[in-house]
ZAZA-782665 format. One line per field, with one value per residue (C-alpha): residue number from 0; residue in one letter; x, y, z. Coordinates in Angstrom, 1 decimal, decimal comma. Layout:
<rs>
fitor	NUM/...
timar	A/...
px	X/...
py	Y/...
pz	Z/...
</rs>
This chain:
<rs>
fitor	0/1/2/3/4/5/6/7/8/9/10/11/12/13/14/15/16/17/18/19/20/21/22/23/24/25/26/27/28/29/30/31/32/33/34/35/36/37/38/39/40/41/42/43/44/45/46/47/48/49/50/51/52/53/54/55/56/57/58/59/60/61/62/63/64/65/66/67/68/69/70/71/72/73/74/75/76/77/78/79/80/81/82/83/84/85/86/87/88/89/90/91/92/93/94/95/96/97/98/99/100/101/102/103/104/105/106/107/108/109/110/111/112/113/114/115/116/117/118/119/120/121/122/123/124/125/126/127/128/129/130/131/132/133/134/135/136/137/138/139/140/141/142/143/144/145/146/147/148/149/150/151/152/153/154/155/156/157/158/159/160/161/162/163/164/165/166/167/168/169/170/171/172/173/174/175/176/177/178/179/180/181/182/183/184/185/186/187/188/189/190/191/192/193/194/195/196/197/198/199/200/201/202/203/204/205/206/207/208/209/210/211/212/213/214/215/216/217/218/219/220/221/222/223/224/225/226/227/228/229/230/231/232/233/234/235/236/237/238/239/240/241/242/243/244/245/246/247/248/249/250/251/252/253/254
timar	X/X/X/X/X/X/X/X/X/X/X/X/X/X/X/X/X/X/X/X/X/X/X/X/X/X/X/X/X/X/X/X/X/X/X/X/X/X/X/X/X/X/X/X/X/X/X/X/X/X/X/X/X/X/X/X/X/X/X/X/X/X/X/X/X/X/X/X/X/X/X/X/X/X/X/X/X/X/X/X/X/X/X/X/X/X/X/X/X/X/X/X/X/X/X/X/X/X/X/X/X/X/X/X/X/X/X/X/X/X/X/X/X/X/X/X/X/X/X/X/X/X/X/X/X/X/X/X/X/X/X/X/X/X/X/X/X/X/X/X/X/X/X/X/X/X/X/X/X/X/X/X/X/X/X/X/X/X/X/X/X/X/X/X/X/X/X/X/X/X/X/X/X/X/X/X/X/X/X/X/X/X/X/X/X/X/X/X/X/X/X/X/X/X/X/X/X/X/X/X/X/X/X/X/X/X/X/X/X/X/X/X/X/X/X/X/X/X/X/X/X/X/X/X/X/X/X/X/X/X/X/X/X/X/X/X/X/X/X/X/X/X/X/X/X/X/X/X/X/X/X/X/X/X/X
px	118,9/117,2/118,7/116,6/117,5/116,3/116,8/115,0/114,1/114,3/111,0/111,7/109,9/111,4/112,4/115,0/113,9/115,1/113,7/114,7/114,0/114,4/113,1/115,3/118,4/116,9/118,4/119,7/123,4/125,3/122,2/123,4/126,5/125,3/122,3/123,3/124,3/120,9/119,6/121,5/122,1/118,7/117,9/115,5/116,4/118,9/118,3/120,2/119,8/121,1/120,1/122,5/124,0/122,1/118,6/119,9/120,2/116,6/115,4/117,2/116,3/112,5/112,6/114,0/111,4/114,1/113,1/109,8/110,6/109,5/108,4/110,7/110,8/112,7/114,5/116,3/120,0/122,2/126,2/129,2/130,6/129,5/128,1/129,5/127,5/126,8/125,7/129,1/130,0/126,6/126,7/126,6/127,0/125,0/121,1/121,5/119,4/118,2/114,1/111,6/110,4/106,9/106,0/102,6/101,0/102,6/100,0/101,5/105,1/105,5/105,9/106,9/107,3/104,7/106,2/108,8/112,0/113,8/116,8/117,8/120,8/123,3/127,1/130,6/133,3/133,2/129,9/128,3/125,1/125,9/124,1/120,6/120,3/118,2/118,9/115,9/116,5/117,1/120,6/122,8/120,4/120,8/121,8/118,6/119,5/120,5/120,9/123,4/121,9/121,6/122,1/122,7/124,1/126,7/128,0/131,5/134,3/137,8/141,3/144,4/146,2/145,5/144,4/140,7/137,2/134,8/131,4/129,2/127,5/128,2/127,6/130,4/132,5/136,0/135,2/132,2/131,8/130,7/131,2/131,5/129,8/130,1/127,6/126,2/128,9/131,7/134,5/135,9/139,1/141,8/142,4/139,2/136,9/133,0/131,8/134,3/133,8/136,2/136,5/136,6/139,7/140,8/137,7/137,9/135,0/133,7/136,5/137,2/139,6/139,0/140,9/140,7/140,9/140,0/141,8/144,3/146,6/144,3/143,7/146,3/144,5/145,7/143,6/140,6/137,3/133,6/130,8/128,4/129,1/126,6/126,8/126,7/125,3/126,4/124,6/127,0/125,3/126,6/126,5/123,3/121,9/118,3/118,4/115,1/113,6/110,1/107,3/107,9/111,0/112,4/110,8/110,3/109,8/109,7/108,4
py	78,7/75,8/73,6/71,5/68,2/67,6/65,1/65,2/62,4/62,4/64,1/67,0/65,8/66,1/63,0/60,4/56,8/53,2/50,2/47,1/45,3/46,1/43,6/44,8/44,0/40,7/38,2/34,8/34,7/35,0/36,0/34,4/35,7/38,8/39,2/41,5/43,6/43,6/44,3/47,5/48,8/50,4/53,2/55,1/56,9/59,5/58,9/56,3/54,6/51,6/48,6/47,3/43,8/43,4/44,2/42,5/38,9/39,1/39,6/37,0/34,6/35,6/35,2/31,4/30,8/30,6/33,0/35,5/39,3/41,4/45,4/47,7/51,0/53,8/55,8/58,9/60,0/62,1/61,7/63,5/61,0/57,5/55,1/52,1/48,9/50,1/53,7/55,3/58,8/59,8/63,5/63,2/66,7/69,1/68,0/65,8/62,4/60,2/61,2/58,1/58,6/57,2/56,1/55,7/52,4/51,6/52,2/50,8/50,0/53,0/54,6/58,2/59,5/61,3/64,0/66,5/65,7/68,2/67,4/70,8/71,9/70,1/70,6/69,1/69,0/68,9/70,7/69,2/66,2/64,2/61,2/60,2/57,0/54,6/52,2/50,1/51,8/55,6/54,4/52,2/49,2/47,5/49,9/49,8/51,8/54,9/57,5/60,0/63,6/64,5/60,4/61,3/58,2/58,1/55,1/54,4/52,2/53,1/52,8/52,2/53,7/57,3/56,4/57,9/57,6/57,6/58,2/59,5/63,0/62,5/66,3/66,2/69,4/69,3/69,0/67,4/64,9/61,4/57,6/54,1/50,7/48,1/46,5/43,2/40,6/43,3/44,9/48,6/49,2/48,2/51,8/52,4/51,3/51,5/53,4/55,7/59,5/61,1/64,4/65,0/66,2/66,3/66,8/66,7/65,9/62,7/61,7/62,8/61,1/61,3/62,1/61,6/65,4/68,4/69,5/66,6/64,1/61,4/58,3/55,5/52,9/49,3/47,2/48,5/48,2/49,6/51,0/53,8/57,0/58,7/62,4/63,4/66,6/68,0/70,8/73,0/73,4/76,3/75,0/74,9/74,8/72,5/70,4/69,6/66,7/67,5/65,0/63,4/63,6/59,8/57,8/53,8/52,6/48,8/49,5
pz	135,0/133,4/130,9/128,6/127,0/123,4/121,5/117,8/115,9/112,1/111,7/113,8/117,4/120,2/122,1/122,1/119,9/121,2/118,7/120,9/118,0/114,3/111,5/109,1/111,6/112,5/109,8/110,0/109,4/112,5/114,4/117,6/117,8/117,0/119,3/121,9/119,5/117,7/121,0/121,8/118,8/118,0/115,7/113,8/110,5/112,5/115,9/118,6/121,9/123,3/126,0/128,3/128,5/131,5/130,3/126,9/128,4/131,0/127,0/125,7/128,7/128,7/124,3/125,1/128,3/131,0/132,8/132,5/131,8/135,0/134,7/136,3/137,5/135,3/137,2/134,7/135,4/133,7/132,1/131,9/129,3/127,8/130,5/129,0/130,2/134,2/134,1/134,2/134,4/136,5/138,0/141,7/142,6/143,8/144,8/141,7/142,4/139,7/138,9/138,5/135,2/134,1/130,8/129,1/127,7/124,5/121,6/117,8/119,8/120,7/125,1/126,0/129,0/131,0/132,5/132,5/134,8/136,4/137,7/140,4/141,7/139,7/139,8/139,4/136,5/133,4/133,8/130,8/130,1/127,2/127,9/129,7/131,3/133,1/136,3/137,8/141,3/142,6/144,1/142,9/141,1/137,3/134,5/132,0/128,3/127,9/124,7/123,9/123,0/119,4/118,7/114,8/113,4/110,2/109,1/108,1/107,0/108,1/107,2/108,6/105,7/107,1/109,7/108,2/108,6/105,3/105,7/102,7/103,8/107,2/108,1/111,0/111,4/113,5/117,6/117,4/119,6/119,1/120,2/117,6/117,5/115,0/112,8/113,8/112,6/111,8/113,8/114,8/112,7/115,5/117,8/118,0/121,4/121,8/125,1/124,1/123,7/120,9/119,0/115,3/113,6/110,1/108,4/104,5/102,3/102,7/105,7/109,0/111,6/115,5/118,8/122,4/122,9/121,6/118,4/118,9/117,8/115,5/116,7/115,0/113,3/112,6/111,0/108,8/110,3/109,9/112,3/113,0/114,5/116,7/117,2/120,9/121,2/124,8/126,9/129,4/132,8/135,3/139,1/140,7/137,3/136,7/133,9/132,1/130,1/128,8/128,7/125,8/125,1/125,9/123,4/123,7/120,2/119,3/115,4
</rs>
């Protein structure tokens, strides 16, 4: 059985979007202590990926001339939960090894990749791909980006009175999954983490809360906060499944 990874952009193509650098995040006010965050929160219109700290600061160090920014090789791997800031949560089971994954020249800020990667054979609990990834080396190495599945992003302000989530439209139903970051310059409402993979409960209207599990207790809030929450859209797998990511599908876009 084959499973396919797709990840839709806003205009109905299939492939994941990362935008290292968006001009209309790029403002003055608290830029520095704000940068990374610039850096690895990067989206399209509904669409999400993120660079790692460590890919963040060769950036950084190459924008100030400290150092010169080197090519690397992209090597794909897959997640049973958020990868956090090292590559987390990677499937080892199986005949699962990560797939060197070329991409084409970049032409108006924009790379794909070539070819379709097939990862074969893959097992081990929880049996599910939320997340792809992308280290520097087949075995251990530098985690690169990575970018959940789905990626849909809703922003929100939160409440500790409630312990609620508002977000306009957000479209989220109760046990989807997703993950939070905070706006350049703001903060998560206290209770809530980044690299953190939660459940929605308690939809109504316009708010929702989340949990850590499945139709559970809501997370407590203490202090209000705001964010983005992106949608993680996760594919089952049986063991000794493949798992497929067509050409095109992981997107490099810098528009």
């Amino acid at each position: 059985m084959n499973s396919a990874a797709s990840v839709p952009t806003a205009r109905g193509g299939p492939h994941t979007l990362i935008r290292p650098y968006d001009r209309q995040l790029l403002h003055p006010p608290g830029f520095i202590a704000a940068r990374r965050r610039l850096l690895r929160t990067v989206w399209d219109d509904e669409r999400g990926a993120f660079i790692s700290d460590f890919r963040v600061d060769e950036i950084n160090d190459a924008v100030l001339g400290t150092t010169t920014l080197t090519a690397v090789a992209n090597f794909m791997s897959l997640h049973s939960a958020h990868p956090g800031e090292t590559g987390a949560n990677e499937l080892t089971g199986g005949s699962y090894v990560r797939q060197s994954t070329a991409f084409d020249v970049s032409a108006s800020g924009v790379s794909q990749n070539t070819a379709a990667e097939t990862f074969t054979n893959i097992t081990g609990a929880p049996n599910e791909v939320g997340y792809l990834g992308f280290f520097d080396a087949s075995t251990v190495g530098n985690f690169l980006w990575y970018a959940p599945l789905s990626g849909t992003p809703n922003t929100f302000t939160a409440l500790d009175t409630g312990d609620v989530f508002l977000s306009h439209g957000h479209g989220l139903s109760n046990d989807d999954r997703i993950f939070v970051t905070a706006w350049p310059g703001s903060a998560l409402p206290t209770g809530a983490a980044e690299a953190t993979d939660y459940f929605i409960v308690g939809v109504s209207g316009d708010t929702f809360q989340i949990s850590l599990t499945q139709g559970g207790a809501a997370v407590t809030l203490t202090a209000d906060g705001e964010g983005i929450a992106y949608t993680v859209d996760y594919r089952a797998f049986t063991n000794g499944d493949n798992f497929t990511v067509a050409a095109g599908n992981a997107v490099f876009s810098s528009n």
